[in-house]
N, C-alpha and C positions, 0 to 999 in steps of 0.2 A: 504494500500500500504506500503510497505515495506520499503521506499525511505521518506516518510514523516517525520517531523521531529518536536516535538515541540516548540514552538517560546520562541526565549529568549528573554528578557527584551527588548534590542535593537529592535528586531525584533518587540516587540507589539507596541512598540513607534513611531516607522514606521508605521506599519499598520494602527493604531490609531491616528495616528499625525491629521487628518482631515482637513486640508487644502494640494494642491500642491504647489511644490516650482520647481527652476530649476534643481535642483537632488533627486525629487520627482514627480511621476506621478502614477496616479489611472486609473485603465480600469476594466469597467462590466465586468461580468462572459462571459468570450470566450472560446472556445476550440481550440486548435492547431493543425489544419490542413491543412497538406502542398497544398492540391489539390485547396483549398480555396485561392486563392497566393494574392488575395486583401489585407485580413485580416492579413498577415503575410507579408506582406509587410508595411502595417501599422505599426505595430509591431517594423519592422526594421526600418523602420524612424526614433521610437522614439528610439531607439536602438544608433542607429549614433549620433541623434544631443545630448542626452544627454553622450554619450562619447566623441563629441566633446567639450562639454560644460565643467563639471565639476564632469560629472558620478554621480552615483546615484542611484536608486532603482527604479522600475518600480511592483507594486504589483496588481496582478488579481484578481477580488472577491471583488472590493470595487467601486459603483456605485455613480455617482455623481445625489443630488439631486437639488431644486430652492436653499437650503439653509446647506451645506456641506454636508456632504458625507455618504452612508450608506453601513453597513460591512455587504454586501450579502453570500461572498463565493462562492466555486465551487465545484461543483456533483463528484463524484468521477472521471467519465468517464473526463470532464473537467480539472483534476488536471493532471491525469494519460496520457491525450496526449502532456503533455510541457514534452516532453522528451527532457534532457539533450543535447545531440549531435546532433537531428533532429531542435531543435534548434538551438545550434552554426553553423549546416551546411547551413541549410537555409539562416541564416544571412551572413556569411561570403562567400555566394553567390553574396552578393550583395554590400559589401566592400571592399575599399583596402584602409589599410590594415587590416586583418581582426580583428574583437571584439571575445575576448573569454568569452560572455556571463555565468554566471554562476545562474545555475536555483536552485530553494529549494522549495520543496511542504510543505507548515507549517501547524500546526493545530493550531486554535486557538480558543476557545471560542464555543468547536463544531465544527467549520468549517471549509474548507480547503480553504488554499488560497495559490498560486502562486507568489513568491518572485525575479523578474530579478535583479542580480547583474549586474551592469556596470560600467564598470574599466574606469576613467579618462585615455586619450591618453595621450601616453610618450610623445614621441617628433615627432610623424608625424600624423595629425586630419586624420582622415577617411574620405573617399570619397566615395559618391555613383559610382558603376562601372556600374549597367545595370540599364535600363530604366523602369517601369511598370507604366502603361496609368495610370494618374491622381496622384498618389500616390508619386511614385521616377523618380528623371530622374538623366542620368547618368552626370558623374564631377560635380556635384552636393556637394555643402556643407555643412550640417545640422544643425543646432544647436538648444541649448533652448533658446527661446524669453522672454522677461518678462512679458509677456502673458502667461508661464509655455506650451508652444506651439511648434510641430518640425517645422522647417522652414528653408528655406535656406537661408545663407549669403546674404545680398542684396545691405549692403555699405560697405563704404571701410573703414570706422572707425572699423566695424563689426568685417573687416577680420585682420585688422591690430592687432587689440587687439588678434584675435586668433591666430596669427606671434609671437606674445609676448608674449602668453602663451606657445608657443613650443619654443621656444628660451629659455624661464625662464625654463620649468622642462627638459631642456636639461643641462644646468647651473647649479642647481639644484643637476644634478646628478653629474656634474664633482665634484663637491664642495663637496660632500658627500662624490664621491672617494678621496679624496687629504686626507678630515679631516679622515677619516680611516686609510689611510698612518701613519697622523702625529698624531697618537691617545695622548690625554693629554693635545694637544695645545689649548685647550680652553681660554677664557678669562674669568677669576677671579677673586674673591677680587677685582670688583670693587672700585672703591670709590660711595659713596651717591654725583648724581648729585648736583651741585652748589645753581642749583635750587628750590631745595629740600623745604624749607620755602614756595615757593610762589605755588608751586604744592600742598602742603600739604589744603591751605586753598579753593583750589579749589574741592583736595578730600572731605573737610569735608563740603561743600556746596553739592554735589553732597550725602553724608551721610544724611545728613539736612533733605532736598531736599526726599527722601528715606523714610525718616520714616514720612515725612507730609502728602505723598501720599498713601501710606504702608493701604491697605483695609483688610487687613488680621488683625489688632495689636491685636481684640479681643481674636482672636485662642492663643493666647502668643507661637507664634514658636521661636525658641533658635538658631533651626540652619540652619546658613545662608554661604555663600559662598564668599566673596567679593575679585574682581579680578583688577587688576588697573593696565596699563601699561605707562608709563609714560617717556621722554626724558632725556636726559643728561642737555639739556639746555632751559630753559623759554621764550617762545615770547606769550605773552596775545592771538596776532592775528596771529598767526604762519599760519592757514591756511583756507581760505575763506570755509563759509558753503555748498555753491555745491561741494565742493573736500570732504567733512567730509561726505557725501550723496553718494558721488559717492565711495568711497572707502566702509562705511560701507553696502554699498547693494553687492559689490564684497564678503566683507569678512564673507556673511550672507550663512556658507554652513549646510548643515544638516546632519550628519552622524549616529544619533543615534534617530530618530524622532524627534527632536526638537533641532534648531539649534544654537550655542551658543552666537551668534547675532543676535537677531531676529530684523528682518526688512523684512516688505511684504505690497507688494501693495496693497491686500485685505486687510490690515489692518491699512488705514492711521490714524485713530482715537487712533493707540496706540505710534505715532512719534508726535514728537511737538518741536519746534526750541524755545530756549532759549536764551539769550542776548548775550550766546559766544558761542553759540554751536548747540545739538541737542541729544533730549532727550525721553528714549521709558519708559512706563512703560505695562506690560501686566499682568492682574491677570485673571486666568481661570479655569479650570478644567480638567484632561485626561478624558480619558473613564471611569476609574473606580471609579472616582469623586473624586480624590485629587487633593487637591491645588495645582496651577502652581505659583509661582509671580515671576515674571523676569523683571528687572530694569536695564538700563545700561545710560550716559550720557557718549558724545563724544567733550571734548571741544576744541574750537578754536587753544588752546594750543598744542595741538595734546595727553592730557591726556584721556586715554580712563577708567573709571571707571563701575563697576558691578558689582551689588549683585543680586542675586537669592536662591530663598530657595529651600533647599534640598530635593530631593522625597524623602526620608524617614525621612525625621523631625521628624515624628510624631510616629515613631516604636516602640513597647513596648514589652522587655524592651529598651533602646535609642541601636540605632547604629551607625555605620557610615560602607559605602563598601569600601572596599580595590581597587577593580574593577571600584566604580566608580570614586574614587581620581584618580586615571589613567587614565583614563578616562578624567577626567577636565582639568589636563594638559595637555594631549595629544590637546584636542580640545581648550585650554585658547592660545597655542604656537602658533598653529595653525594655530587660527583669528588673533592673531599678525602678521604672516608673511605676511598672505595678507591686511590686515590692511592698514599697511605703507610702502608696496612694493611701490606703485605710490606716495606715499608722501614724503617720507624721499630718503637721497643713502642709497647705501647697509653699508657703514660705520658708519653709525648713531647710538649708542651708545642707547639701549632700559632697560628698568628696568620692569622686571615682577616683581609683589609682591600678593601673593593670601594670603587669610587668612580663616582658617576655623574658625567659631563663633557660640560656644554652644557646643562645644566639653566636657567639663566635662562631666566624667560619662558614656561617649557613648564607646562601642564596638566594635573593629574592625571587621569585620567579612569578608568572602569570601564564594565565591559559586560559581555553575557551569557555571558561561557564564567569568567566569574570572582566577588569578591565583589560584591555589589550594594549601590552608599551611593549616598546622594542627593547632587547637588549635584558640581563638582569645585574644583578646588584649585590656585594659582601657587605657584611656585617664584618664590624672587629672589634665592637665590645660584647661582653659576655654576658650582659642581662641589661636589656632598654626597660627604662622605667617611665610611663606618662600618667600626668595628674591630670584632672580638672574638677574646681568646683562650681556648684551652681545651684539654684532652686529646682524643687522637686517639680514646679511649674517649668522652667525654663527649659531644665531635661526634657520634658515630654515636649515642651511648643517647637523646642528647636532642636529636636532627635535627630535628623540628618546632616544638619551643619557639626553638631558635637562628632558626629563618628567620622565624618571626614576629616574635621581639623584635627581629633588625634590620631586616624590610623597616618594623614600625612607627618607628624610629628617621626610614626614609628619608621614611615619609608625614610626621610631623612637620616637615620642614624645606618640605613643598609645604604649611603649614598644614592638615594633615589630621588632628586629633588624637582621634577614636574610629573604631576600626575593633571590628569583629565578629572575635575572635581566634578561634571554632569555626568560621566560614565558611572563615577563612584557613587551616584544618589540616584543612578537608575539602577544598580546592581543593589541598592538598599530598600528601593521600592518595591521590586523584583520580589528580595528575600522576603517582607512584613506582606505583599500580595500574592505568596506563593507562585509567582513565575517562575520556573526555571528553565 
């Protein structure tokens, strides 16, 4: 087929993620046929409640078994009837307002598989409009459960929280308009919080902490990613551990196959609550048997710390991606805004600081799912470190200027000094509207 498309990086990480999440859902090998209206109504269930929720990806060709998931794929004939508009039209039969689904037939590993984009709602949720026996009923309101399940609203805590989320990316957007008005008005040259000492000793418990647990030290991996967001001002007990629970399962989204706060209810063996806090570690495997290790600690303090090692640690000769530093900010900003949307006001005064560690020697490089520059770049110091601080408003209004201005900060020190800043905020758009 014509329309097929090879999977990018993004995409296999989806695919291959092996567990669902709330903007993650896996369905057997189906074909798409309108006449079948059960089937495709199902479909849009899951269509609605995951645009109500937090959108997400919905992939066909991946079968669930007693013990995760198996990458079946689908027949030609299978791939070839998710037509693009026979899909949106169907759906938006049965919405208002409607979903502009976006479909991609991918190949992967041999096999085709079926990729639904779905676009988080702006500022008004969808509602089902017609009724079909057992499946949809009309004003009906859908969403994902944490059960990874479509469902309708059922309390009022449910609904209220989805009030709150159309009110915020309505806010959201005004605040984006303003800060493009008043472009430069940023906040800078912070000063380093007051606090600064008594956080530090908490980071380096949470270091500690890290490398006691670290199942990997025999591999000797170099390069590690450590992210820390941290407050203007110090309280030990700033905020009780079900609000530390309750925010980091909001701020656990997945965009790229693997989410950059991992927290899942299939996985309570990897959360564990600590004397001020609460703490993950997960060590694994993808598909194609590299290492995962991803560690993050949430303290009471409201310091949020994490290290994870880099899918290409181990490249030979070393690299590091241009595409995926971009990437990390993009998604490190991100978990902040939701983070401590319900903990902090919006004037709260935040400190991002990431650090890349084992950079000596490594290459910058670029490739096809990212921006495209000629030529790459050495690093020759051994851990680049970038700050910024700013309101928890300013974070969210001005999300793409922050991740550009620091990951260019980070090409800088690999001697990389003109990037394409509109490439970089269409590969950011890209990632937050699951384009890949």
């Amino acid at each position: 087929m014509a329309d097929i498309i090879a999977a990018s990086p993004e995409l296999i990480a989806t695919i291959e993620r092996n567990f669902e999440s709330k903007d993650l859902d896996y369905k057997a090998p189906i074909e798409w046929c309108s006449t079948d209206k059960k089937a495709c109504c199902e479909l849009t269930k899951d269509v609605m409640a995951m645009a109500n929720t937090q959108g997400g990806c919905i992939v066909i060709g991946v079968s669930e078994l007693d013990h995760g998931f198996s990458l079946d794929g689908l027949s030609d004939g299978q791939a070839r009837s998710f037509e693009s508009s026979a899909v949106c039209r169907f759906v938006q039969n049965y919405v208002d307002p409607p979903i502009n689904v976006r479909v991609q037939k991918v190949s992967h590993k041999g096999l085709l598989f079926v990729v639904l984009e779905v676009p988080r709602f702006i500022d008004t949720p969808h509602i089902c409009q017609k009724d079909y026996p057992d499946v949809l009923r009309a004003r009906e309101l859908y969403v994902r459960t944490d059960n990874n399940e479509s469902a309708p609203i059922k309390s009022s805590a449910d609904f209220r929280l989805l009030i709150e989320s159309a009110l915020r990316n309505r806010t959201d957007s005004l605040l984006s308009s303003f800060r493009a008005i008043l472009t430069g008005n940023t906040t800078k040259n912070v000063s380093e919080p007051s606090a600064e000492e008594q956080f530090n000793v908490q980071i380096q418990s949470a270091r500690d902490q890290f490398d006691n647990r670290n199942p990997l030290k025999e591999k000797g991996y170099t390069y590690f990613v450590e992210t820390i967001f941290s407050l203007q001002e110090f309280d030990h007990y700033h905020f009780v551990p079900n609000k530390l629970q309750a925010a980091a399962q909001k701020a656990s989204i997945t965009f790229t196959g693997w989410p950059f706060l991992f927290i899942h209810y299939n996985r309570p063996d990897c959360l564990s609550t600590t004397e001020d806090g609460l703490e993950s570690l997960i060590a694994t495997q993808d598909f194609a048997g590299k290492d995962m290790l991803d560690f993050w600690r949430f303290n009471e303090s409201g310091l949020f710390y994490k290290k994870e090692l880099q899918f290409n640690s181990d490249s030979k000769p070393p690299q590091a991606s241009g595409p995926g530093i971009i990437r990390h900010f993009a998604e490190a900003i991100y978990c902040l805004t939701r983070l401590y949307e319900d903990l902090l006001p919006e004037n709260e005064l935040i400190t991002l600081s990431v650090t890349f560690l084992g950079t000596r020697g490594r290459t910058l490089v670029w490739n096809d799912f990212g921006p495209h520059f000629l030529g790459s770049n050495l690093a020759n110091r051994p851990q680049i470190e970038i700050h910024a601080s700013h309101t928890l408003a300013e974070w969210r209004a001005g999300l793409e200027d922050h991740v550009v201005e620091m990951a260019q900060q980070v090409f800088q020190f690999f001697q990389h000094q003109h990037t394409n800043t509109q490439i970089m905020k269409t590969q950011i758009q890209n990632l937050f509207s699951r384009k890949f």
